[in-house]
Every structure is written in C-alpha cells, then in structure tokens.
C-alpha positions in Angstrom: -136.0 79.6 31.8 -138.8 77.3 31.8 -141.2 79.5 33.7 -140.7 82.1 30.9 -141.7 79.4 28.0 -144.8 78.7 30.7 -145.7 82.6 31.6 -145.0 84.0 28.4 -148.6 83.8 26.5 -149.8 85.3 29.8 -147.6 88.1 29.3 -148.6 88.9 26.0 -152.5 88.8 26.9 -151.5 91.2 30.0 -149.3 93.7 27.5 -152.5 93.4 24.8 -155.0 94.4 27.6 -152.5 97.2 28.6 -152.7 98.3 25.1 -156.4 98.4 24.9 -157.0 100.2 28.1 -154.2 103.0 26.9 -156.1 103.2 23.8 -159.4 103.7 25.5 -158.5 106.2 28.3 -157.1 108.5 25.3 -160.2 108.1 23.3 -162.2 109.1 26.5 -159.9 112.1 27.0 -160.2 113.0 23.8 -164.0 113.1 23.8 -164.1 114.8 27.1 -161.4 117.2 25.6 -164.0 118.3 23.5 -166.8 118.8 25.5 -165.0 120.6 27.8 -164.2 122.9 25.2 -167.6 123.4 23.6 -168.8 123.8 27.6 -166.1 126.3 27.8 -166.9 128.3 24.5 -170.5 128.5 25.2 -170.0 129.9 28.3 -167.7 132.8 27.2 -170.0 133.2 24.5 -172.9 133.9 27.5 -170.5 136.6 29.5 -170.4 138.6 26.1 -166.7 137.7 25.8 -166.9 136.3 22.2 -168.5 137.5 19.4 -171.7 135.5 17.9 -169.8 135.1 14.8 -166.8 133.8 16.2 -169.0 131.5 18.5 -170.9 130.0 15.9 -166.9 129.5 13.9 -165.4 127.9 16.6 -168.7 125.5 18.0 -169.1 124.7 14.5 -165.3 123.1 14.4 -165.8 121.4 17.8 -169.0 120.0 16.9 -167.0 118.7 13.8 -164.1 117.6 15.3 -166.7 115.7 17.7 -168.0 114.0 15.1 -165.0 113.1 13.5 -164.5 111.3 16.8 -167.5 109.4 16.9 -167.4 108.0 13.4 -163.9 106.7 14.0 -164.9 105.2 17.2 -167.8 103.8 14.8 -165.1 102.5 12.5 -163.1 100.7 14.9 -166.0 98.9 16.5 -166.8 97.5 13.1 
C-alpha cells in the first residue's frame, strides 16, 4: 500500500510519456501516409495509368490534406 502512495506520481509521468509517444507515432504515420500516397499517385500518373486531370484532382487534395497536417502540428506546438 505504501509503495503505491510512493510509485504513484512515477506512474502518472510514465502513462503521460506513453501518451505522448502514441500521439507522435500517429502524427508521423499520418504524414508518411501521405507522402506515400502523393509518391504513389505520381507514379501512376508517369505509367499513363491516370489521367492528367484526375492527377492534378487528386495531388491537389493530398497536397491539402498535407497541409492541413502541418498547420495543426503548428498549432499544437504553440
């Protein structure tokens, strides 16, 4: 009982890093979600098997999406 009372701030610290480093590792997979898919689209755009127009439709909702990304991550960091 009394080690509880003693270890219990440390266990809070440990479940708040936990919490961080889940939050980051999604925010990184995110990010490289989205590259992935702009690497993706570009090169099906390069083997003919997209049209320009629906190239320049789908990079330009990445590239948003990807920004979107970027000025939250700017948010939070405030």
């Amino acid at each position: 009982m009394i080690w509880q009372l003693l270890t219990s701030p440390l266990d809070g610290l440990i479940w708040i890093a936990e919490q961080i480093e889940e939050r980051a590792v999604t925010e990184l997979e995110k990010t490289e979600n989205l590259q992935k898919r702009l690497t993706t689209l570009q090169l099906k755009f390069d083997l003919g098997d997209i049209s320009e127009e629906d190239f320049a439709a789908q990079e330009q909702e990445i590239l948003e999406a990807m920004e979107a990304e970027l000025d939250q991550q700017e948010q939070e960091e405030s």
